[in-house]
C-alpha positions as CSV (number, residue, x, y, z in Angstrom):
1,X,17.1,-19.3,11.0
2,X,18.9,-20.5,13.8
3,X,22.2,-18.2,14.6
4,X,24.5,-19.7,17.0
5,X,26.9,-16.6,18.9
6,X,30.1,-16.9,19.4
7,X,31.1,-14.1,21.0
8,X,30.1,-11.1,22.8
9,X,31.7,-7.8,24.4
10,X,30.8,-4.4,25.5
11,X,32.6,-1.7,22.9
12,X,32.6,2.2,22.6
13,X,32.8,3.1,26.5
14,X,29.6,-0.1,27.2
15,X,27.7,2.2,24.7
16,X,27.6,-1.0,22.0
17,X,27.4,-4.3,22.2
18,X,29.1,-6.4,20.1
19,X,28.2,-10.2,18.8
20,X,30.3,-12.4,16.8
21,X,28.2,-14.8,15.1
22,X,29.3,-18.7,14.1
23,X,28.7,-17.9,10.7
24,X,31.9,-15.7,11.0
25,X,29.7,-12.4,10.4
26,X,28.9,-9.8,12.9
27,X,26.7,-6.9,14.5
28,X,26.9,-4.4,16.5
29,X,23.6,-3.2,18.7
30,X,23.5,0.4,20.8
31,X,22.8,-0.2,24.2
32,X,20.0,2.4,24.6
33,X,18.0,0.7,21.9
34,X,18.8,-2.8,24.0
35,X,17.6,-1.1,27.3
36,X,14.2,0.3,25.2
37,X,14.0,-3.4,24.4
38,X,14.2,-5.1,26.8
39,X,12.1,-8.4,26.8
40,X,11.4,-8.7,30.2
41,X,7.8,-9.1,31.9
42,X,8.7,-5.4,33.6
43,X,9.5,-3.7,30.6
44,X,7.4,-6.0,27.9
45,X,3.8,-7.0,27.7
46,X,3.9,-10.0,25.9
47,X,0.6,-10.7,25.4
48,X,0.3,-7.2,23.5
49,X,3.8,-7.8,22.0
50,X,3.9,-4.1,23.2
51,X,6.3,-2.3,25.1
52,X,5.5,-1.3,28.7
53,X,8.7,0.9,29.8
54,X,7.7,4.4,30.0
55,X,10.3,6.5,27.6
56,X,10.8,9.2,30.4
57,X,12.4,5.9,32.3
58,X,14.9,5.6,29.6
59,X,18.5,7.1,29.8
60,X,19.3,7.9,26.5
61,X,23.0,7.5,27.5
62,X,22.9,4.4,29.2
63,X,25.9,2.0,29.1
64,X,26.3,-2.1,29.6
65,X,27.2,-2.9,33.2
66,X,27.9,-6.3,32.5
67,X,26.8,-8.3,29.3
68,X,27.8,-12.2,29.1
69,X,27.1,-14.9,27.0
70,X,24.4,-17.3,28.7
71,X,24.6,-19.6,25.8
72,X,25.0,-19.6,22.2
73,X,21.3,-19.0,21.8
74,X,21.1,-16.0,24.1
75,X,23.0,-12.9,25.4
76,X,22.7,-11.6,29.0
77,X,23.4,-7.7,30.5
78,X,23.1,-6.2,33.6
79,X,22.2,-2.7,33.8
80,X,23.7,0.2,35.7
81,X,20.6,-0.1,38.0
82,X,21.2,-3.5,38.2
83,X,18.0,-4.3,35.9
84,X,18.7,-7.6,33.9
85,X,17.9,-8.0,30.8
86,X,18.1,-10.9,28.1
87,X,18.0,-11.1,24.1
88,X,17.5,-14.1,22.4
89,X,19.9,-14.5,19.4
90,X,17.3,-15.3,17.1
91,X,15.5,-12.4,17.7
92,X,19.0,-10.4,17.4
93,X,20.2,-11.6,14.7
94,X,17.0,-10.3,12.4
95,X,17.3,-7.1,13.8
96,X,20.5,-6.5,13.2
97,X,21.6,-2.9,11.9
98,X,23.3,-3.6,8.7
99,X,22.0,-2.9,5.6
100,X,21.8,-5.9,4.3
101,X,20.0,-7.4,7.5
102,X,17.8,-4.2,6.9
103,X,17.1,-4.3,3.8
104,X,15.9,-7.8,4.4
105,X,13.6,-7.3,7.1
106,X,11.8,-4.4,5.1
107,X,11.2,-6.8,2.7
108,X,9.8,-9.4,4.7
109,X,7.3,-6.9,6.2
110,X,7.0,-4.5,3.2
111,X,7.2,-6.3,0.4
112,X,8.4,-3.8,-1.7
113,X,8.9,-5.2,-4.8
114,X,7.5,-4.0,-7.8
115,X,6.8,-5.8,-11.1
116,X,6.2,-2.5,-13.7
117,X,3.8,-2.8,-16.7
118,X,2.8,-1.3,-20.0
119,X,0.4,-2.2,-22.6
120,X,2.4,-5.4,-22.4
121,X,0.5,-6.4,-19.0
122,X,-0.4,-10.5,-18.6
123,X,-3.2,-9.6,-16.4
124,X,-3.3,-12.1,-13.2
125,X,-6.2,-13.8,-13.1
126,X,-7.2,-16.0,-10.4
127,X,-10.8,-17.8,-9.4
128,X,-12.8,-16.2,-6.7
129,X,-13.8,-19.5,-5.2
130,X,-10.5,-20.1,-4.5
131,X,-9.0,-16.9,-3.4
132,X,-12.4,-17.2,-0.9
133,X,-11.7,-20.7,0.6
134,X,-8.0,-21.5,0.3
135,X,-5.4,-19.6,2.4
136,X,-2.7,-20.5,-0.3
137,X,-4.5,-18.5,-3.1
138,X,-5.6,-15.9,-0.9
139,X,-2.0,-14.7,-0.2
140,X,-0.8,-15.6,-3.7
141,X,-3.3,-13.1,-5.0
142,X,-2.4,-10.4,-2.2
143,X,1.3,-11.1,-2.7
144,X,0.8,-10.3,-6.8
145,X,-1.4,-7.7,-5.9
146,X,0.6,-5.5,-4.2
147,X,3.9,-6.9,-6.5
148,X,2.2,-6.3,-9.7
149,X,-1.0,-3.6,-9.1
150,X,-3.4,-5.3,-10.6
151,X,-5.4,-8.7,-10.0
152,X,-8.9,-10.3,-11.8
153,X,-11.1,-12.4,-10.1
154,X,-13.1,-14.5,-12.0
155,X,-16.4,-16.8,-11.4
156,X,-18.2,-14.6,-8.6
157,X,-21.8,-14.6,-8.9
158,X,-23.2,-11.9,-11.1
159,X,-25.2,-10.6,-8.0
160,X,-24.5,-7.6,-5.6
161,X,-22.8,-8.6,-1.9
162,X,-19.8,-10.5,-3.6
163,X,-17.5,-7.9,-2.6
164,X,-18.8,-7.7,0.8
165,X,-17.7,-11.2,1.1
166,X,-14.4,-10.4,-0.2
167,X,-14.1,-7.7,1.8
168,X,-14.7,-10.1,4.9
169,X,-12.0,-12.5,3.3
170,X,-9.8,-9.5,3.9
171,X,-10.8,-8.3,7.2
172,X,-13.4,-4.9,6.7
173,X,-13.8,-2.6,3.7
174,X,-13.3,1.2,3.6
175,X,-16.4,2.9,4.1
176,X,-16.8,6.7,1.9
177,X,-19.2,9.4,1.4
178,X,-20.4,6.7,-1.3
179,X,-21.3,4.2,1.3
180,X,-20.1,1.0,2.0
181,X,-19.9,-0.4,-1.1
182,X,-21.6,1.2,-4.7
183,X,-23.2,1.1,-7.8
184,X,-21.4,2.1,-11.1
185,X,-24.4,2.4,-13.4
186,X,-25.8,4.8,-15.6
187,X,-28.0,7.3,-13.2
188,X,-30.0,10.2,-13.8
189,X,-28.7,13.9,-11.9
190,X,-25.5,11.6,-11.7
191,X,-23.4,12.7,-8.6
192,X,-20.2,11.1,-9.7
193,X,-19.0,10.8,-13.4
194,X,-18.7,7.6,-13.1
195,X,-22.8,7.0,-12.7
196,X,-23.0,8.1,-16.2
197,X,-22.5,6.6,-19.9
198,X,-19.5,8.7,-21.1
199,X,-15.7,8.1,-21.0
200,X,-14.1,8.2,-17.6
201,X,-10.0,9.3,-18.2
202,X,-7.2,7.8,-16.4
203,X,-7.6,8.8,-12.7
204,X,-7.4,7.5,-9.3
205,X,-10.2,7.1,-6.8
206,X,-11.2,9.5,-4.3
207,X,-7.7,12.0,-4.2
208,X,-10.3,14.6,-2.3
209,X,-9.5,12.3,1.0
210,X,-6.7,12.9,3.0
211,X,-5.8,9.2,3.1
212,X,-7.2,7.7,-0.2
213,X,-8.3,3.8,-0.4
214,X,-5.4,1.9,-0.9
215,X,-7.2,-1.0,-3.3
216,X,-10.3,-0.8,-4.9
217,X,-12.5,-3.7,-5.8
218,X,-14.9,-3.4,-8.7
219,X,-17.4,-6.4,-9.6
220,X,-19.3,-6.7,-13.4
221,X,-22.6,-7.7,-12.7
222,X,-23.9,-6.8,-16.2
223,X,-21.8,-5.6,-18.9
224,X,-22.8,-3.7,-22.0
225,X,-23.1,-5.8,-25.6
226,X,-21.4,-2.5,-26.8
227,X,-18.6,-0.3,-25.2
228,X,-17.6,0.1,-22.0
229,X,-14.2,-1.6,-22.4
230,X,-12.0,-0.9,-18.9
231,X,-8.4,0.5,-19.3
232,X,-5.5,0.8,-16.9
233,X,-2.0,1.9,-16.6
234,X,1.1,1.7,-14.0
235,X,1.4,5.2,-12.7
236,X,4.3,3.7,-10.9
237,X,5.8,3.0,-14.7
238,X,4.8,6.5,-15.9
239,X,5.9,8.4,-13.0
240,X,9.6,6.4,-13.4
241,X,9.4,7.5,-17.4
242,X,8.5,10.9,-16.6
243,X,11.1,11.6,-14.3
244,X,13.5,10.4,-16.7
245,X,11.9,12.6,-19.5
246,X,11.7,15.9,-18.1
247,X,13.0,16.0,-14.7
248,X,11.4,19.6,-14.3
249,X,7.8,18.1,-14.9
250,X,8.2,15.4,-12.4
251,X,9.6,18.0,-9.4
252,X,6.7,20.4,-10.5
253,X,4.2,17.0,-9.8
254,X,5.6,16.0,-7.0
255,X,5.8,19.0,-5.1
256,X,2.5,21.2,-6.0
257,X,-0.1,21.1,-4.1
258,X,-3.6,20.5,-6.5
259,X,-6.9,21.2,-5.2
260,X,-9.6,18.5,-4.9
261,X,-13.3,19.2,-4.1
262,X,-16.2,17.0,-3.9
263,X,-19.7,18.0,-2.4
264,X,-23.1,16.3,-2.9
265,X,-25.3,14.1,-1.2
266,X,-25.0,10.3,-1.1
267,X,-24.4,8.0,2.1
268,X,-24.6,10.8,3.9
269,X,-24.3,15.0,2.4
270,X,-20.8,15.9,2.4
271,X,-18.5,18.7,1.4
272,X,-14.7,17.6,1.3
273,X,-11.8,19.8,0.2
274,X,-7.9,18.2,0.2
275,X,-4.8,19.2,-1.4
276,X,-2.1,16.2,-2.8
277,X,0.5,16.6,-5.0
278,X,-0.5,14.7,-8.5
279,X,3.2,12.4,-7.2
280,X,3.8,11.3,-4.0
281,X,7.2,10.3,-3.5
282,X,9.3,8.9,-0.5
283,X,13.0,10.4,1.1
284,X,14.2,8.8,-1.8
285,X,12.5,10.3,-4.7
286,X,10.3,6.9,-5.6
287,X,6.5,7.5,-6.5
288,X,4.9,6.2,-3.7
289,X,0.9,7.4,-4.8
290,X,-0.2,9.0,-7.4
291,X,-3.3,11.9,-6.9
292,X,-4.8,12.3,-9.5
293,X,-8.5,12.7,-10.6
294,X,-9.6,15.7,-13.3
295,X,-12.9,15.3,-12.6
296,X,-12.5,16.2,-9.0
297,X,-10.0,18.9,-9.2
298,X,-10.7,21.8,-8.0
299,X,-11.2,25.3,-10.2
300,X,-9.6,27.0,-6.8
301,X,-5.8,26.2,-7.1
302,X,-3.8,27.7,-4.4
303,X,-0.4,28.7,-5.9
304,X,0.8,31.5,-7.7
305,X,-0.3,32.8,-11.0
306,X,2.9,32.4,-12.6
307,X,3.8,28.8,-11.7
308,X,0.1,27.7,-13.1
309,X,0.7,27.5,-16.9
310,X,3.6,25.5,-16.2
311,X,2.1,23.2,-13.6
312,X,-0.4,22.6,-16.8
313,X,2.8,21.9,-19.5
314,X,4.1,18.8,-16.2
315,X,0.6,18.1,-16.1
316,X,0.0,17.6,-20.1
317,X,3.1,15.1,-20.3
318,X,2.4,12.9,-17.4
319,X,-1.1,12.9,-18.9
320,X,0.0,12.0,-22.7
321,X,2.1,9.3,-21.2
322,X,-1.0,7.9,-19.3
323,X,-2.6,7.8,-22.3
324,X,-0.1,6.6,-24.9
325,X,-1.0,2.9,-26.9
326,X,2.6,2.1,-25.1
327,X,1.3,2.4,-21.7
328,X,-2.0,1.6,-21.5
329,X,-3.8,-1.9,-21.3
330,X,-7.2,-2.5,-22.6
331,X,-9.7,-5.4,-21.4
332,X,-13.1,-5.8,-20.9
333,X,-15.0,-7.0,-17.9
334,X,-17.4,-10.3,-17.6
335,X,-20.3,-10.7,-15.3
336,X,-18.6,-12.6,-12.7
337,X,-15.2,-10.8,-13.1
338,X,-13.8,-8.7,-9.8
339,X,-10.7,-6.3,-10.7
340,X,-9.0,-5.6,-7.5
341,X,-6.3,-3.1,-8.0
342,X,-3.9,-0.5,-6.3
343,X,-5.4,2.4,-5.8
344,X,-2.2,4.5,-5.1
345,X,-0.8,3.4,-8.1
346,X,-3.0,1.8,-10.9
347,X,-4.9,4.5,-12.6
348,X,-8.1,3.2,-14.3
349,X,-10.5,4.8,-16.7
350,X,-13.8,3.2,-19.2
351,X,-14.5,3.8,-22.8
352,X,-18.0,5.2,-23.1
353,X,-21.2,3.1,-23.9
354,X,-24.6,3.8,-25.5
355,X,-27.4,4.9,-23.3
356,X,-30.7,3.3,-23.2
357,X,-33.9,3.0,-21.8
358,X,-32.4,0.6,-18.7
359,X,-29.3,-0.4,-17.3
360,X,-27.3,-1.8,-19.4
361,X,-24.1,-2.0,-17.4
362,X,-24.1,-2.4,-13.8
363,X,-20.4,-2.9,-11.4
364,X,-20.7,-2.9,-7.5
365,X,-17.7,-1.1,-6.4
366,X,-15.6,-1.2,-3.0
367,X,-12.5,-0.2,-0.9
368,X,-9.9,-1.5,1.2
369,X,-6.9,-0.1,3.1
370,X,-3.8,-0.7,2.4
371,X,-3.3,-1.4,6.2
372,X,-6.5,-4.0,6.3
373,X,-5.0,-5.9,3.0
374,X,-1.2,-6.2,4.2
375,X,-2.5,-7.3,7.6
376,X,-4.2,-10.2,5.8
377,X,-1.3,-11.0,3.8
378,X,1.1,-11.1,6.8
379,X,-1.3,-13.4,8.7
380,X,-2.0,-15.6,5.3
381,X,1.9,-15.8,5.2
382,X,2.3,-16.9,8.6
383,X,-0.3,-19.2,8.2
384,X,1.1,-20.5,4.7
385,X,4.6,-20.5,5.3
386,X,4.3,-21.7,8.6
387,X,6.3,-18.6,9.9
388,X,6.9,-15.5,12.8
């Protein structure tokens, strides 16, 4: 993108300015948001790419002395207190205030786009080697991972430490009560459900936290000749179907506060209470994570005793939809195979397996934040695309 100006003038009293583009479009900036801007080696640190004007310095009212056109690349103003300042049009022109140019730009650093899913799921699949060694792959699979939910990782070694490496490939893993990374075997005074041989329902991972992990990574290192098939669904998809359903259940969801609890002794001893509403939705109504783990919720539930039964009735839907042959996709796990998937949104659960005498199935699991994995992608993209 190279915007050329064509014109430029103070308007509203000098509290706008005003540029008229060569492509015939225009956009109009407030002036206090220019003077907070300001790209100068006084007010701008650019080796931070941090702003060093103090906000108490900033006149919320301020207007344009002067502002002139230094070239079709770049706009010049002078300041009531004489401070000079200049904006590149470039730099402008993506952060204009339309909602078009907005709408753009959140999706350049966002990536909001979502790809929803049933039982009719093509699960992504991409080889570990390559998502470890080549930059290309790498941001392909974060790209689908955080378009689609879900991503599979095949050829790893069948050996604990893969997803350490992985985790490097990203920048750090999340470390929990349940250390750094950890094993998802069959284990005697289990402290999880998950440590045992029985069916684990839909849920999502650790809703006890105040900030759950964003993605979880979970690696087969030896699977069971019987059982222990892994399922998934889009809460995303549900949520959206739910809403549409029964509009009461969804507001009931997305505005009661559930009770999580989890205390034991693993990485370290630990006693953690939380609240989260089962739906987490933005200004706009969108599911934006869903809470929800039954093994971990709490028999404490901090409401009143008339809104619980039908908390239970929302509850009950959203959970029949989880579970219904229309929403739910079935697979089973390889030694050698790493799921990676949104934590906020994919909800996983296993069908049971026999016991015996040893393991017989053995996963290494691990987290990631959401922040660590988009920073990855947005260097990978840089990188890739060869962009800013």
């Amino acid at each position: 993108m190279n915007p050329g100006i064509q014109k430029v003038e103070a308007l509203d009293a000098g509290h706008f300015v005003r540029v008229e583009w060569e492509d015939g479009s225009e956009s109009r900036y407030p002036c206090v948001w220019l003077r907070d801007n300001c790209q100068c080696p006084h007010c701008f640190l650019r080796s931070a790419r941090a702003r060093r004007l103090v906000f108490e310095d900033l006149d919320v009212n301020i207007v344009v002395k002067e502002v002139a056109l230094a070239d079709r690349k770049k706009i010049s103003i002078t300041w009531p207190d004489e401070h000079a300042s200049e904006y590149e049009a470039e730099w402008l022109k993506k952060r204009c205030f339309s909602e078009e140019a907005r709408a753009v730009m959140r999706e350049d650093l966002f990536l909001p786009e979502r790809q929803y899913w049933g039982s009719d799921l093509q699960l992504p699949k991409m080889p570990f080697e390559e998502v470890m060694y080549n930059d290309e792959s790498a941001y392909k699979w974060l790209c689908t991972l955080k378009k689609v939910g879900i991503v599979l990782l095949t050829g790893a070694a069948a050996r604990q430490g893969e997803l350490v490496k992985l985790g490097h490939r990203i920048g750090f893993l999340r470390l929990t009560f349940y250390g750094p990374t950890w094993q998802v075997q069959d284990k005697a005074d289990a402290n999880n459900v998950a440590y045992t041989t029985g069916k684990l329902c839909f849920h999502t991972d650790y809703p006890v936290l105040q900030h759950p992990p964003g993605v979880q990574l979970l690696h087969c290192i030896k699977q069971t000749a019987a059982g222990g098939e892994s399922e998934v669904v889009d809460g995303f998809n549900v949520s959206n179907k739910l809403k549409e359903q029964n509009p009461q259940a969804f507001q009931i969801l997305s505005s009661t506060a559930v009770d999580y609890t989890d205390v034991g002794v693993d990485y370290c001893d630990f006693a953690v209470q939380n609240k989260q509403r089962i739906i987490d939705v933005d200004s706009r109504g969108q599911a934006v994570r869903i809470n929800y783990n039954n093994a971990t919720r709490d028999t404490v539930f901090d409401i009143p005793a008339e809104k619980v039964r039908p908390f239970y009735a929302a509850l009950k839907e959203f959970n029949d939809l989880l579970n219904s042959t229309e929403h739910k996709f079935t697979y089973k796990l390889e030694p050698g195979d790493i799921v990676t998937f949104d934590n906020w949104r994919v909800l996983h659960g296993r069908q049971s397996y026999p016991a015996g005498s040893e393991v017989t199935r053995h996963l290494e699991g691990a987290y990631a934040d959401w922040d660590v994995v988009m920073s990855r992608l947005r260097l990978l993209r840089k990188r890739v695309l060869n962009r800013d």
